[in-house]
C-alpha positions as CSV (number, residue, x, y, z in Angstrom):
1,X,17.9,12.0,20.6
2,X,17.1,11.7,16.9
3,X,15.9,14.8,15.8
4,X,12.7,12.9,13.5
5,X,11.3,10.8,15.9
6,X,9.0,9.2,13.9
7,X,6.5,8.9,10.6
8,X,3.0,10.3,10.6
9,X,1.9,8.8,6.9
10,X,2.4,7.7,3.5
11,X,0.8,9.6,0.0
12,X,0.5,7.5,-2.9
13,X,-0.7,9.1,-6.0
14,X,-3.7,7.3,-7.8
15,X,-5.6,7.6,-10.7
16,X,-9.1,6.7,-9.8
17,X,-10.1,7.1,-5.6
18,X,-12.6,4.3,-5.6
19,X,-10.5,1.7,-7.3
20,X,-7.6,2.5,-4.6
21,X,-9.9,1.9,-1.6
22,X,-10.9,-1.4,-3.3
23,X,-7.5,-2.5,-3.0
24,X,-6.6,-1.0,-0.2
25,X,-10.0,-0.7,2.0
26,X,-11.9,-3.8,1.2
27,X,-8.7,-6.3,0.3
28,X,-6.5,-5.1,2.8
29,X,-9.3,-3.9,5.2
30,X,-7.6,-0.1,6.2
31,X,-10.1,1.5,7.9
32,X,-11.0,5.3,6.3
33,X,-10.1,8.1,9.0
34,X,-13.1,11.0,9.0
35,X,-10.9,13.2,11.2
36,X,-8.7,14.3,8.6
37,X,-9.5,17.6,6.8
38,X,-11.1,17.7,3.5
39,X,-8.7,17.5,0.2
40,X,-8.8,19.7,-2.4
41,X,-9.1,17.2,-4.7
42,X,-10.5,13.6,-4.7
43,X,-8.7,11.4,-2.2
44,X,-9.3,9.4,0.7
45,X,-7.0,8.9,4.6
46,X,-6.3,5.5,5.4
47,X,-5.1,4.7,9.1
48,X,-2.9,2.4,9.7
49,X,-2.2,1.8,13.4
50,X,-0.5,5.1,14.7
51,X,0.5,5.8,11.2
52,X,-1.4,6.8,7.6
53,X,-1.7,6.0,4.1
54,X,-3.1,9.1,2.1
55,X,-4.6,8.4,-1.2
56,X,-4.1,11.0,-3.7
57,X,-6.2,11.4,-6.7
58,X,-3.9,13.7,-9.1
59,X,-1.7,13.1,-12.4
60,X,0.9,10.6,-11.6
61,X,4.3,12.1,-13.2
62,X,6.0,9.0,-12.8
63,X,5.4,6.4,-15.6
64,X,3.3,3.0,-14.4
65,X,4.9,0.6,-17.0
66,X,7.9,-0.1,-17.3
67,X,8.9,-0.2,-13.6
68,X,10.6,-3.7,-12.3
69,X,8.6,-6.9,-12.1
70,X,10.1,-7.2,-8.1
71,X,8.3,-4.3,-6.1
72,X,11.9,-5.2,-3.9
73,X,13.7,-3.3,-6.5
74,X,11.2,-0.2,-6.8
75,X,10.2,2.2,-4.1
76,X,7.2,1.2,-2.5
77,X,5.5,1.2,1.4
78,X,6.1,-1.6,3.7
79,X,3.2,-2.9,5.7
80,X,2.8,-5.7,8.3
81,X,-0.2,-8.1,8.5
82,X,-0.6,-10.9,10.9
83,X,-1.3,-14.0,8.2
84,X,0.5,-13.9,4.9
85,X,-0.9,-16.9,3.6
86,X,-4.6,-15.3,3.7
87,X,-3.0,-12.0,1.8
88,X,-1.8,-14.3,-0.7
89,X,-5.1,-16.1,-0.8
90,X,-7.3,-12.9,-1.2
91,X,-4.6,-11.2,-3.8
92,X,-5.0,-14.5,-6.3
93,X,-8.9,-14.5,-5.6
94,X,-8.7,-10.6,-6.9
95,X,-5.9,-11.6,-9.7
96,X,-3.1,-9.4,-7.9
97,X,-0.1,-10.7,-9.0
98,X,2.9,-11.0,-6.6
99,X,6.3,-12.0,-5.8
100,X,7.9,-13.6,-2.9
101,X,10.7,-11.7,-0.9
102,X,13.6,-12.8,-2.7
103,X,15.6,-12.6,1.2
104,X,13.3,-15.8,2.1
105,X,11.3,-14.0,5.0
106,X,7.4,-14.5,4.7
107,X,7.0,-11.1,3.1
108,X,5.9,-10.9,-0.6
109,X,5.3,-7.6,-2.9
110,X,2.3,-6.6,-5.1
111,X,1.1,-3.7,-7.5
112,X,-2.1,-1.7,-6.1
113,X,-3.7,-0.6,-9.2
114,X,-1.8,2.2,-10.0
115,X,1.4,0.4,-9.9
116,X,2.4,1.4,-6.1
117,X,4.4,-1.4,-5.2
118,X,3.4,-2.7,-2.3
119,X,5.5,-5.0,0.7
120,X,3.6,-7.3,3.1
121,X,5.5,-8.6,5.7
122,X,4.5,-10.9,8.4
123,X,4.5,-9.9,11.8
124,X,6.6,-12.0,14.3
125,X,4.9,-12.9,17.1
């Protein structure tokens, strides 16, 4: 028996708490969690399934530019969604750029607009 048996959630760092939840709220449609504590600081929960994305609202100490073009080649979250081609759709309505997984599965990879990178893979049915 592994001793972690699973993962509860996901911070990403973000420089402006309303701008994350417009990617990751109203484009990707995460629904906000209200039984999580209060932060400290500005920030929001996101759930996701069993699991959650925490937004965190505090100075980033990575550097945004200069990280590859390919989220693939970055660190970045991994999150399934059951119709690609309407992610794509709604990203180049919003003018998210992206890339397609270079391994040919129907996945592709995005910024949020922090520079998270982001992976969206296609559930199989």
């Amino acid at each position: 028996m592994a001793l972690v048996s699973g993962m509860h959630h996901v911070s990403l760092l973000v420089a402006d708490t309303a701008r994350a939840l417009g990617f990751y709220r109203d484009l990707l449609e995460l629904p906000m969690s209200t039984a999580r504590p209060g932060l400290p600081f500005p920030g929001a929960w996101l759930e996701l399934g069993a699991q959650q994305i925490h937004l965190l609202e505090l100075p980033n100490p990575d550097p945004v530019e200069g990280r590859p073009e390919h989220g693939g080649r970055d660190r970045h979250v991994a999150l399934t969604v059951t119709d690609l081609d309407l992610i794509a759709t709604r990203l180049d309505a919003a003018g998210i750029g992206f890339s397609l997984s270079r391994s040919g599965r129907r996945a592709l990879f995005c910024r949020d607009p922090d520079g998270n990178a982001v992976e969206l893979i296609e559930a199989t049915q």
